[in-house]
Gaussian input, Z-matrix of N, CA and C with variables (Angstrom, degrees):
# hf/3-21g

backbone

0 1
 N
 C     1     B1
 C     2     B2     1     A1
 N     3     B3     2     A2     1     D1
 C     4     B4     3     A3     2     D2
 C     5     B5     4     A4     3     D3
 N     6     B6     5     A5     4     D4
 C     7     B7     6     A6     5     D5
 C     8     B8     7     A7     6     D6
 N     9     B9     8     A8     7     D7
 C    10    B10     9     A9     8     D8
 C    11    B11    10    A10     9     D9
 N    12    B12    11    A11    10    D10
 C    13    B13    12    A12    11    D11
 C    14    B14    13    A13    12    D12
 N    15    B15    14    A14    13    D13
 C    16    B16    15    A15    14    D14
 C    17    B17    16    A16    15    D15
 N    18    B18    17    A17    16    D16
 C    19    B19    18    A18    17    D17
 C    20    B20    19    A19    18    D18
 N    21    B21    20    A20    19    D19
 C    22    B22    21    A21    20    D20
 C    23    B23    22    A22    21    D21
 N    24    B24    23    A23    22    D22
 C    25    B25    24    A24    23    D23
 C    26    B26    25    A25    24    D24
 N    27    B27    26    A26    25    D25
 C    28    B28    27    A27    26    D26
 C    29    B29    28    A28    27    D27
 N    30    B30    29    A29    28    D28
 C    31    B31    30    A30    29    D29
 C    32    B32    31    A31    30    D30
 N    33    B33    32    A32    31    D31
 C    34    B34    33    A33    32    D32
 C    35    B35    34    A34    33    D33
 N    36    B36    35    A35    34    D34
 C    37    B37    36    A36    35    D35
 C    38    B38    37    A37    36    D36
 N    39    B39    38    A38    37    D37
 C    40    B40    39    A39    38    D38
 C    41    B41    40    A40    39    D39
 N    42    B42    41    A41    40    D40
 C    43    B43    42    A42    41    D41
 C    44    B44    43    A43    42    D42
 N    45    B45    44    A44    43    D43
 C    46    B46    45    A45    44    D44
 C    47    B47    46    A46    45    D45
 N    48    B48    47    A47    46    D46
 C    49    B49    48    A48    47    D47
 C    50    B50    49    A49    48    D48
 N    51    B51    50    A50    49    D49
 C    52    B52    51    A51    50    D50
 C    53    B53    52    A52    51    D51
 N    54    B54    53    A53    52    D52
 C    55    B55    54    A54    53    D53
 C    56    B56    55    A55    54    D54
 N    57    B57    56    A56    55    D55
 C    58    B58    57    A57    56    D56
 C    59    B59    58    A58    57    D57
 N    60    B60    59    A59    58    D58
 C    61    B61    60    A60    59    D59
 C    62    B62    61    A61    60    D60
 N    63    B63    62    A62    61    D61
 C    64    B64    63    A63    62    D62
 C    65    B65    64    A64    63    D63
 N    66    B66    65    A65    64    D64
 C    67    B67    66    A66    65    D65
 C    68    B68    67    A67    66    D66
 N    69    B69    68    A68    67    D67
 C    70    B70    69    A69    68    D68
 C    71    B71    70    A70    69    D69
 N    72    B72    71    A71    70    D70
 C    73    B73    72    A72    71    D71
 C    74    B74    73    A73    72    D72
 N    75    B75    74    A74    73    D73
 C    76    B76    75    A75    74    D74
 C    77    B77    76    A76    75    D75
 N    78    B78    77    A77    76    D76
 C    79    B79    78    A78    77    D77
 C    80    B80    79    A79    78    D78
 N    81    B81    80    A80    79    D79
 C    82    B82    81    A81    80    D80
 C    83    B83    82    A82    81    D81
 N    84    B84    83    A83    82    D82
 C    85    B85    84    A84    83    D83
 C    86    B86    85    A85    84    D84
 N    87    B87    86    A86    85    D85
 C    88    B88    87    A87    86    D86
 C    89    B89    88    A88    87    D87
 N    90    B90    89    A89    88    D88
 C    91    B91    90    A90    89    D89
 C    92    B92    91    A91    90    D90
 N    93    B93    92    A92    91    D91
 C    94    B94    93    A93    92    D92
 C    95    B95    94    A94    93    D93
 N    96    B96    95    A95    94    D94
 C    97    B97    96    A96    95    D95
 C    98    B98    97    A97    96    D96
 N    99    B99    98    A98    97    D97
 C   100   B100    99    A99    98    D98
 C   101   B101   100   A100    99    D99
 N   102   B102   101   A101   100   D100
 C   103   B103   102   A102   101   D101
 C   104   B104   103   A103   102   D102
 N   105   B105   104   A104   103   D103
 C   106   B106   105   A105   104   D104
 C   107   B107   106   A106   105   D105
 N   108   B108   107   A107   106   D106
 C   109   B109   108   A108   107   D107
 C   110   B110   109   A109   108   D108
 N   111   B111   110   A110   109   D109
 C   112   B112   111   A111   110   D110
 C   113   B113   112   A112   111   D111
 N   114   B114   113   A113   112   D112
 C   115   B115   114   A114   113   D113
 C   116   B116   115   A115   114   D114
 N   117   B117   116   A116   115   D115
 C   118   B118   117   A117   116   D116
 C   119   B119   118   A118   117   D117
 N   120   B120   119   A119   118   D118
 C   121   B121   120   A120   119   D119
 C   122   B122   121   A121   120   D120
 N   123   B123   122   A122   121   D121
 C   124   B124   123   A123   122   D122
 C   125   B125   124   A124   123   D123
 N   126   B126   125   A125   124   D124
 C   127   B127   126   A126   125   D125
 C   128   B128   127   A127   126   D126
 N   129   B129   128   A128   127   D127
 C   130   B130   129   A129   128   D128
 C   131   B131   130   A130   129   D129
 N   132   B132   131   A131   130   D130
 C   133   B133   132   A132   131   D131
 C   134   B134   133   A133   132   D132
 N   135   B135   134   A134   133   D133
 C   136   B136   135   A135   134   D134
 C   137   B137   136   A136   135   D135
 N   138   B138   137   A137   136   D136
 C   139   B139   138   A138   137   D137
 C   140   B140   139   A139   138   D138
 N   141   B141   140   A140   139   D139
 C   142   B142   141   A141   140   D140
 C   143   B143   142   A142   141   D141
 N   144   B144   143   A143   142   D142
 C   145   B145   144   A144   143   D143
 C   146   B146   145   A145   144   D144
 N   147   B147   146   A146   145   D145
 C   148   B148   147   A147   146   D146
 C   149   B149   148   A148   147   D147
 N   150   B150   149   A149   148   D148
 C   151   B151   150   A150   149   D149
 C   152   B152   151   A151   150   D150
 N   153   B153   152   A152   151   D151
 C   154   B154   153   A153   152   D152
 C   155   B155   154   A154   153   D153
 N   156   B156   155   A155   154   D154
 C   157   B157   156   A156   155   D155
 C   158   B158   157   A157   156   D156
 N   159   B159   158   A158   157   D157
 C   160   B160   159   A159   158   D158
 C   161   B161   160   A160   159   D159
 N   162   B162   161   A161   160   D160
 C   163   B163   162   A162   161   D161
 C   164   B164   163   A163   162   D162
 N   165   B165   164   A164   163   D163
 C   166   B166   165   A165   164   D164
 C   167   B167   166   A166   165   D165
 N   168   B168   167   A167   166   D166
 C   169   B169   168   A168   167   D167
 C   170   B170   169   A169   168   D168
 N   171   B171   170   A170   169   D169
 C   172   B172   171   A171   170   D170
 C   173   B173   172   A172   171   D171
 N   174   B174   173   A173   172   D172
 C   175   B175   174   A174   173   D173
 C   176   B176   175   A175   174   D174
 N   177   B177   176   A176   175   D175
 C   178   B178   177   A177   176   D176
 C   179   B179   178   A178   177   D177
 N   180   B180   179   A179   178   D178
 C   181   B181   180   A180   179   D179
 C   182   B182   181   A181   180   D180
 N   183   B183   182   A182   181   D181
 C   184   B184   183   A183   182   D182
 C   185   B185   184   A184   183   D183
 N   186   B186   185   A185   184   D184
 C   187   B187   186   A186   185   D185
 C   188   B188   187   A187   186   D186
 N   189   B189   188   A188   187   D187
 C   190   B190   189   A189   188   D188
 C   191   B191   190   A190   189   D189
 N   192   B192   191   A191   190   D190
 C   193   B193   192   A192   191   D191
 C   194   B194   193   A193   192   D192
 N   195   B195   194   A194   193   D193
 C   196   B196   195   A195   194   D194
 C   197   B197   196   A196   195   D195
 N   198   B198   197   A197   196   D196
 C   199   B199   198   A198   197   D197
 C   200   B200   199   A199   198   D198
 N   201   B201   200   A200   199   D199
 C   202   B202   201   A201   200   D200
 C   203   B203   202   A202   201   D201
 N   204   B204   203   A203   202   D202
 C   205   B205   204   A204   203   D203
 C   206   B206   205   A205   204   D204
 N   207   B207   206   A206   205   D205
 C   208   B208   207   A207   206   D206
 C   209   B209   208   A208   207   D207
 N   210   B210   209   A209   208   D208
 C   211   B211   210   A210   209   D209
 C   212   B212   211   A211   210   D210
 N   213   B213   212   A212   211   D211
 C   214   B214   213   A213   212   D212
 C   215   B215   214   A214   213   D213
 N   216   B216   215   A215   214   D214
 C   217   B217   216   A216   215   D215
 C   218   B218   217   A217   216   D216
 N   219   B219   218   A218   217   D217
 C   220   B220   219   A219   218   D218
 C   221   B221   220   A220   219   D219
 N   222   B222   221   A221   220   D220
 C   223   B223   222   A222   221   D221
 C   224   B224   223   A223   222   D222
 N   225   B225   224   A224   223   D223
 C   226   B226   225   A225   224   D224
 C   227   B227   226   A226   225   D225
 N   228   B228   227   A227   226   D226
 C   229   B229   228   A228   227   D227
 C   230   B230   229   A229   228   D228
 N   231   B231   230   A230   229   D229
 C   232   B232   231   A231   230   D230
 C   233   B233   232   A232   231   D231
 N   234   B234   233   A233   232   D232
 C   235   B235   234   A234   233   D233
 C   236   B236   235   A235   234   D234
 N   237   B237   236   A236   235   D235
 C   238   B238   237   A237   236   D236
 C   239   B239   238   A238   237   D237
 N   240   B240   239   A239   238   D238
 C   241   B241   240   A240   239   D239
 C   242   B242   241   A241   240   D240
 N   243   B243   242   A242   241   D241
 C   244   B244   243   A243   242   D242
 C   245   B245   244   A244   243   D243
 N   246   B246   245   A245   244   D244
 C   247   B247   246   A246   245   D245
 C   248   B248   247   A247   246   D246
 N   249   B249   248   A248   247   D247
 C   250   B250   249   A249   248   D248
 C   251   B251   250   A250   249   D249
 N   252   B252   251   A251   250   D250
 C   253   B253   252   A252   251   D251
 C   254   B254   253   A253   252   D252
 N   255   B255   254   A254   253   D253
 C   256   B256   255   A255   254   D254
 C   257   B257   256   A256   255   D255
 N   258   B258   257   A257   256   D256
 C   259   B259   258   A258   257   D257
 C   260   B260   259   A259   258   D258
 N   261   B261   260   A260   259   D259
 C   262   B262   261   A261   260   D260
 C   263   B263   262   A262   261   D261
 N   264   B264   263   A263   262   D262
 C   265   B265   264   A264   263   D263
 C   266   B266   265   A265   264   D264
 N   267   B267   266   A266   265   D265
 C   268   B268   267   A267   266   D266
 C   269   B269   268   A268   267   D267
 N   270   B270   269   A269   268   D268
 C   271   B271   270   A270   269   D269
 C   272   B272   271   A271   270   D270
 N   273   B273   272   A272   271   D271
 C   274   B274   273   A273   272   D272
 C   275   B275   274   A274   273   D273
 N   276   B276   275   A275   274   D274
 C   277   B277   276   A276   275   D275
 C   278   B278   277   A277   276   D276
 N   279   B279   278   A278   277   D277
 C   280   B280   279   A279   278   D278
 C   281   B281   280   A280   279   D279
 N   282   B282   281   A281   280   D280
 C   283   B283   282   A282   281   D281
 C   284   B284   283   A283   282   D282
 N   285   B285   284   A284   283   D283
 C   286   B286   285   A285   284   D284
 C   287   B287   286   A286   285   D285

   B1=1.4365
   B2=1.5304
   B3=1.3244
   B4=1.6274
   B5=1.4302
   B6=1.3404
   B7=1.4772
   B8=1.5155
   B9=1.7196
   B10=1.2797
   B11=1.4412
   B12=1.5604
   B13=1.3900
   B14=2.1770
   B15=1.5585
   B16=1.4529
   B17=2.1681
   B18=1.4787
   B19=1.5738
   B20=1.3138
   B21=1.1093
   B22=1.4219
   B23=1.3350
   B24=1.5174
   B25=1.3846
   B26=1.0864
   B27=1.6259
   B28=1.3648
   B29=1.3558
   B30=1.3099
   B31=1.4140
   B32=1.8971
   B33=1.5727
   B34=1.3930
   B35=1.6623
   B36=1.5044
   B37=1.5590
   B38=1.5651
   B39=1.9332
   B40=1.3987
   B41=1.4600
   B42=1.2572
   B43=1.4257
   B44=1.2199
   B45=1.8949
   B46=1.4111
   B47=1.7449
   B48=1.1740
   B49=1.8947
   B50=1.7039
   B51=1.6785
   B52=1.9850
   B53=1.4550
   B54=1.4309
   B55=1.2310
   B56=1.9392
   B57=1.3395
   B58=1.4852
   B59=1.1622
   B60=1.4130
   B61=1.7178
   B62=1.5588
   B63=0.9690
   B64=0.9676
   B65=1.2949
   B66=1.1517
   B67=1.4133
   B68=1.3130
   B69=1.8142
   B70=1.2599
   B71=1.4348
   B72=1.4951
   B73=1.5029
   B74=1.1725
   B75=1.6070
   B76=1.7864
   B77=1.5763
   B78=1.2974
   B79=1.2793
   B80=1.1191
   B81=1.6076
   B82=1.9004
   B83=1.7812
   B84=1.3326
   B85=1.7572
   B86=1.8855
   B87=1.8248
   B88=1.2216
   B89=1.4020
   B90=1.1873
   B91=1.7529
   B92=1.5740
   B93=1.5521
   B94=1.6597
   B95=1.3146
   B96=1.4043
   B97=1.1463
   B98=1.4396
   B99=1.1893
   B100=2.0005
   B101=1.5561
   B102=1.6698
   B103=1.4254
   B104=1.5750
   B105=1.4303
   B106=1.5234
   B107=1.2029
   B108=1.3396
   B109=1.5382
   B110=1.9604
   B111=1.0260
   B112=1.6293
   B113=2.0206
   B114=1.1327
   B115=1.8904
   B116=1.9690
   B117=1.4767
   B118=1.2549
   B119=1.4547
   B120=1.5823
   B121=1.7015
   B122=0.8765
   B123=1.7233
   B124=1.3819
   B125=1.7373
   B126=1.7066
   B127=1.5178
   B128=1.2404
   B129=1.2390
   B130=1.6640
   B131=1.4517
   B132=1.6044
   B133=1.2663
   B134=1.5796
   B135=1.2008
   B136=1.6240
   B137=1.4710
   B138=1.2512
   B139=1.3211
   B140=1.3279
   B141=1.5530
   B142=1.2234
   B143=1.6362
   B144=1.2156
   B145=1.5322
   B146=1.4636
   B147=1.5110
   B148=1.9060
   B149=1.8718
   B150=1.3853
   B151=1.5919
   B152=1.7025
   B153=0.8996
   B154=1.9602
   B155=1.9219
   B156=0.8421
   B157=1.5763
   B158=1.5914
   B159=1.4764
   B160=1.7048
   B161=1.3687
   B162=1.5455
   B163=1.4652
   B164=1.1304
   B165=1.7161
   B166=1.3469
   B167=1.7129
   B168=1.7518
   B169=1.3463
   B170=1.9139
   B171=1.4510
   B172=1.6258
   B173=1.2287
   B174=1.5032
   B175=1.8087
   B176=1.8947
   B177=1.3669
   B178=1.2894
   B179=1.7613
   B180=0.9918
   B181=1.3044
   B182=1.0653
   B183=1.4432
   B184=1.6316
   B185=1.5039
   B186=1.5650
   B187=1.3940
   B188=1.3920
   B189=0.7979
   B190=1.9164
   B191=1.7696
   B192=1.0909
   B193=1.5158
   B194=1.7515
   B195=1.1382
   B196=1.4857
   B197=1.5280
   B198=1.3852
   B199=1.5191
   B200=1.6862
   B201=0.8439
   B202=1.5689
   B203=1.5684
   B204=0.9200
   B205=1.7869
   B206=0.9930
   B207=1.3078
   B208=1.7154
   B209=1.4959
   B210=1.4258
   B211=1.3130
   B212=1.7435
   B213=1.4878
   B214=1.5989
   B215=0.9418
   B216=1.6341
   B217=1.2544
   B218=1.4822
   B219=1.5108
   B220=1.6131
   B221=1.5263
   B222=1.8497
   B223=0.9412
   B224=1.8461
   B225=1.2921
   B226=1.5903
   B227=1.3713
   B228=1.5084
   B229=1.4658
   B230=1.9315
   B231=1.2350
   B232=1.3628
   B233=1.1785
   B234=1.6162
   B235=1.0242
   B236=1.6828
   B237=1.0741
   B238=1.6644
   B239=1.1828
   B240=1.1997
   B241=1.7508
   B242=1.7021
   B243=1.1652
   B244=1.6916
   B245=1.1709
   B246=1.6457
   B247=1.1327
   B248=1.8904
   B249=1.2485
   B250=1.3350
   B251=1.8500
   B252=1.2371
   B253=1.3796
   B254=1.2221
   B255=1.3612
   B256=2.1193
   B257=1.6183
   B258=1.2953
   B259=1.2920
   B260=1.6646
   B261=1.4330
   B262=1.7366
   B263=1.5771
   B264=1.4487
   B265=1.5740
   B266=1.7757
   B267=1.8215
   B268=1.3515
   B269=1.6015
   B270=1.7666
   B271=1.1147
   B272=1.6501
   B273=1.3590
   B274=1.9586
   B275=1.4915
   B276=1.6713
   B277=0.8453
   B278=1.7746
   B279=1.4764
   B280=1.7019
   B281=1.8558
   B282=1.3278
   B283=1.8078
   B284=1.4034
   B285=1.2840
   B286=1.6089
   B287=1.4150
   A1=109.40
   A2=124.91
   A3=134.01
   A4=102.67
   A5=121.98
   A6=119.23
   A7=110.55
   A8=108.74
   A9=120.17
   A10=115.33
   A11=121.51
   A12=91.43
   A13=94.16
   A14=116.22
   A15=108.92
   A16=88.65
   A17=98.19
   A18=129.61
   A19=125.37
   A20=113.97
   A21=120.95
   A22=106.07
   A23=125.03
   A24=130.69
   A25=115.16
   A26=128.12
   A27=127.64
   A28=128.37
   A29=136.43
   A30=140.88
   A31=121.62
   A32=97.04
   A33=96.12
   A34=110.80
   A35=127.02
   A36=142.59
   A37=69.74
   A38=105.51
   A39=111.67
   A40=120.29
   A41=124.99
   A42=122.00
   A43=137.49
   A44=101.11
   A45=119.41
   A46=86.15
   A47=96.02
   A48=120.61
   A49=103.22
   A50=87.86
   A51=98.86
   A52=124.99
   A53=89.61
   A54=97.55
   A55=121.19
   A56=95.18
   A57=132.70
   A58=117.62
   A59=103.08
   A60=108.48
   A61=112.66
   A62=167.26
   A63=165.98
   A64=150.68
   A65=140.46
   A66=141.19
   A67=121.32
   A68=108.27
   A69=101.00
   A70=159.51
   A71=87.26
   A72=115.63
   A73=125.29
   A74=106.68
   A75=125.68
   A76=86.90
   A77=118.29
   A78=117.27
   A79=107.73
   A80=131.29
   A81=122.19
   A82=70.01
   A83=121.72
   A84=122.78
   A85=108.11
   A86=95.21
   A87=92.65
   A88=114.36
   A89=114.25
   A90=126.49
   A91=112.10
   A92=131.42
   A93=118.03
   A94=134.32
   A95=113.75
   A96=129.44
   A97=143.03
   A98=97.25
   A99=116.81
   A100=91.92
   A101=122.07
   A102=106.47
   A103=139.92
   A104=102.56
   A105=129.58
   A106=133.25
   A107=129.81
   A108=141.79
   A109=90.17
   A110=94.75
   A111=131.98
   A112=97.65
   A113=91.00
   A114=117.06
   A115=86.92
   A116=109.26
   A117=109.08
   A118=132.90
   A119=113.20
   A120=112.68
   A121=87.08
   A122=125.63
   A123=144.50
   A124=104.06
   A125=107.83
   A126=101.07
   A127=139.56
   A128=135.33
   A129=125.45
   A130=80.33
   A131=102.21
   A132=162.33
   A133=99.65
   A134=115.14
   A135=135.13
   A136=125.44
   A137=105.17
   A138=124.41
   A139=124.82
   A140=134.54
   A141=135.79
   A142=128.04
   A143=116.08
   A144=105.18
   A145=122.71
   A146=110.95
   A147=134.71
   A148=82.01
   A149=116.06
   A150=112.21
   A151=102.78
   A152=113.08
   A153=137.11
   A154=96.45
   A155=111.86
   A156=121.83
   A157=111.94
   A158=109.70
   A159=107.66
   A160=95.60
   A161=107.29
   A162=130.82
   A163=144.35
   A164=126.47
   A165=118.18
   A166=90.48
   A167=92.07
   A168=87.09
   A169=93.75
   A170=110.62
   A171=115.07
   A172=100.25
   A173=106.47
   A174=125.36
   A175=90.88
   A176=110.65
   A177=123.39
   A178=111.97
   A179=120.99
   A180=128.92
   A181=122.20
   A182=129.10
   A183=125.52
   A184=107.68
   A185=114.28
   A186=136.90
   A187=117.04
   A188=115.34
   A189=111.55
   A190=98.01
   A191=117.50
   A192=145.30
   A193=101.59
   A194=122.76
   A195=138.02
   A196=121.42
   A197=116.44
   A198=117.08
   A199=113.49
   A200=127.29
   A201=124.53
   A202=125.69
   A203=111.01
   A204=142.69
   A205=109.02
   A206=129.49
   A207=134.90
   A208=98.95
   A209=106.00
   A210=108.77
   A211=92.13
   A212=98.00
   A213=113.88
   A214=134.03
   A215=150.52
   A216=116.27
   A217=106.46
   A218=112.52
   A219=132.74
   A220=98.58
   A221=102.61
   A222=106.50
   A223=135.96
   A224=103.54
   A225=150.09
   A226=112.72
   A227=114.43
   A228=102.32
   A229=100.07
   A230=106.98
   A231=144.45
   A232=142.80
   A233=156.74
   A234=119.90
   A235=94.45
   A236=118.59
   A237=123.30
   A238=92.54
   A239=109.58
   A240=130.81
   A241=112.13
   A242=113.23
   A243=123.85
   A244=105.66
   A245=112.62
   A246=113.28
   A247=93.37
   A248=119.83
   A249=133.57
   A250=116.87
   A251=117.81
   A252=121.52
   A253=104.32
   A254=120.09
   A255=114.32
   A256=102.81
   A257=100.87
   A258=127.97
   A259=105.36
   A260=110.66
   A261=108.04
   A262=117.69
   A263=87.93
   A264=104.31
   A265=122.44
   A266=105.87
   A267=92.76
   A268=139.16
   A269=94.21
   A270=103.92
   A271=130.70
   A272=113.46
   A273=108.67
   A274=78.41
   A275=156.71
   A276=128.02
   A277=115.51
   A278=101.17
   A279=103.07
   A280=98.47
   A281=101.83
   A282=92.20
   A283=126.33
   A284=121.88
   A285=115.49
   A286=121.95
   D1=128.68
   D2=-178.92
   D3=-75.53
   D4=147.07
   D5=170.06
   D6=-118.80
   D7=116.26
   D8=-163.46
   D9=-79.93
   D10=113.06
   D11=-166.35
   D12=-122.13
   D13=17.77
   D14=166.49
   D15=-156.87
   D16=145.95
   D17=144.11
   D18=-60.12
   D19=125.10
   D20=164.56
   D21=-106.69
   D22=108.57
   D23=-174.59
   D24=-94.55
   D25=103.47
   D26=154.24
   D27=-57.72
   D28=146.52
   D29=163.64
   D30=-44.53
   D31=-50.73
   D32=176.74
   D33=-78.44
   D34=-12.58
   D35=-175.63
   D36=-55.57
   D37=-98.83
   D38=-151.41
   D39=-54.71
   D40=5.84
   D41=148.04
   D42=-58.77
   D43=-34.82
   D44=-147.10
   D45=-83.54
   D46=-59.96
   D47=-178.53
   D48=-24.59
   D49=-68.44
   D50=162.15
   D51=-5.64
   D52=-61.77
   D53=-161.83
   D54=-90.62
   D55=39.66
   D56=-152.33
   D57=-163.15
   D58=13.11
   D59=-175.74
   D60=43.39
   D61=49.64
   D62=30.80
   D63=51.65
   D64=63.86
   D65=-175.75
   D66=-69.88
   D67=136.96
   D68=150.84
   D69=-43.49
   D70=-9.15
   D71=173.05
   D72=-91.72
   D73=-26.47
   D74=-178.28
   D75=-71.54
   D76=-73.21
   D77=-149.80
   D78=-52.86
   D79=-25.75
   D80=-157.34
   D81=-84.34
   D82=-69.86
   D83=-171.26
   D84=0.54
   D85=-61.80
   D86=-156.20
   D87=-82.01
   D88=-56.05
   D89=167.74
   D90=-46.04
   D91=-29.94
   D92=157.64
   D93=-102.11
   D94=-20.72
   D95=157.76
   D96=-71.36
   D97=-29.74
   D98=-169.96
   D99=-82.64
   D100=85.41
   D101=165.20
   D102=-54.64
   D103=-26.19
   D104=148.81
   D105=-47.29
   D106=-25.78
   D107=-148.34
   D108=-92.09
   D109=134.37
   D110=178.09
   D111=-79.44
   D112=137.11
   D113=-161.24
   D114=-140.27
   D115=96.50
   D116=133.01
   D117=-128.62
   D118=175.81
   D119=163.77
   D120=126.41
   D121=-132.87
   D122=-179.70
   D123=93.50
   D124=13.95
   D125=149.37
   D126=-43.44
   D127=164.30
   D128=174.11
   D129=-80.50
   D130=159.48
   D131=158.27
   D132=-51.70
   D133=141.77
   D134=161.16
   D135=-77.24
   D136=-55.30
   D137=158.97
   D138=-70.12
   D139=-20.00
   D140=164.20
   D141=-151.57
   D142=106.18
   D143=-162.55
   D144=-51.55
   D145=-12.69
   D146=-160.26
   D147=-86.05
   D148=-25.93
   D149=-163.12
   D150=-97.49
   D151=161.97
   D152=-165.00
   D153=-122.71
   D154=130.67
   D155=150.18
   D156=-90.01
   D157=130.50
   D158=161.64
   D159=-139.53
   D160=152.66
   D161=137.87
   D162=-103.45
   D163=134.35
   D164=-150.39
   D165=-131.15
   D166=145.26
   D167=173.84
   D168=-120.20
   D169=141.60
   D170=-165.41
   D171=-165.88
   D172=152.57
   D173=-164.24
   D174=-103.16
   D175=166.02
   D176=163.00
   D177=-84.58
   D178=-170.17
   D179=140.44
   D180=-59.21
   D181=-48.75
   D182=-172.28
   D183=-111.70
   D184=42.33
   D185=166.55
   D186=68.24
   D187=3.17
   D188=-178.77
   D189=-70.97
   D190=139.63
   D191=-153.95
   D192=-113.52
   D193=89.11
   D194=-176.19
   D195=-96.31
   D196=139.98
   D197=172.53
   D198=-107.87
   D199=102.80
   D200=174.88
   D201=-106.44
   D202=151.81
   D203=179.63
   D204=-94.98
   D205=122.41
   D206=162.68
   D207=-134.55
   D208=153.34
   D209=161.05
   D210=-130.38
   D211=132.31
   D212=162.86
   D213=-48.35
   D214=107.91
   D215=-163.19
   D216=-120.00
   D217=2.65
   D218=165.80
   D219=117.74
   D220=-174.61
   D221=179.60
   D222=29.30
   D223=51.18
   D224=-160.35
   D225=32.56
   D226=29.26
   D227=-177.25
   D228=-110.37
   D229=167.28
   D230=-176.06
   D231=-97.70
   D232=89.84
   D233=-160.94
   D234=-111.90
   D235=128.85
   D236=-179.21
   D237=-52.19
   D238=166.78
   D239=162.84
   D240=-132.46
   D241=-53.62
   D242=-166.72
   D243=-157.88
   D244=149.46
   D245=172.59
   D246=-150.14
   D247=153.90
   D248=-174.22
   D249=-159.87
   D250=172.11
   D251=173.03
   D252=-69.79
   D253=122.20
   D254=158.88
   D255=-40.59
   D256=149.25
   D257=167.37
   D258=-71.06
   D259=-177.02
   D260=179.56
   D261=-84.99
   D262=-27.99
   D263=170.16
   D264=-74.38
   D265=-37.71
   D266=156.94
   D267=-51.92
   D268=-46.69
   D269=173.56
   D270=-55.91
   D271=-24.54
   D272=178.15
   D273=-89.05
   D274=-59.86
   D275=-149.74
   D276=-56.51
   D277=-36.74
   D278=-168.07
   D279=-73.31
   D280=-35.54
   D281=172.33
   D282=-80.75
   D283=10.04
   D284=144.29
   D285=-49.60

């Protein structure tokens, strides 16, 4: 498992998020902050076999419950992909 420690923010990323209510601010919240937040995947990448897919499930600060997309791109950086509300089912899974 890679440990992500910066974003690489595309223009069309924080659009996509947008459109998902979503902030750039929610997402760093949940993926560095949420010591709790659930880290799976770590498939190769579509676009690059050197790259990993993960999904994270992670809370904000002011509790909103998020699903995000990263793809790894090494050397601890990130490139978001998506981010959305957990489902109901994410949510009991991430509160185990």
């Amino acid at each position: 498992m890679h440990h992500i420690t910066e974003l690489y923010w595309r223009a069309d990323r924080v659009e996509h998020i947008a459109r998902h209510n979503v902030t750039p601010e929610e997402f760093e919240e949940a993926l560095f902050d949420d010591e709790q937040g659930l880290l799976s995947g770590g498939e190769v990448a579509r676009r690059d076999p050197q790259e990993a897919l993960y999904r994270y499930l992670g809370r904000t600060r002011a509790g909103r419950y998020l699903f995000l997309v990263v793809i790894y791109m090494g050397e601890g950086v990130a490139d978001p992909v998506s981010a959305r509300d957990m489902t109901r089912t994410e949510r009991r899974r991430y509160s185990r």
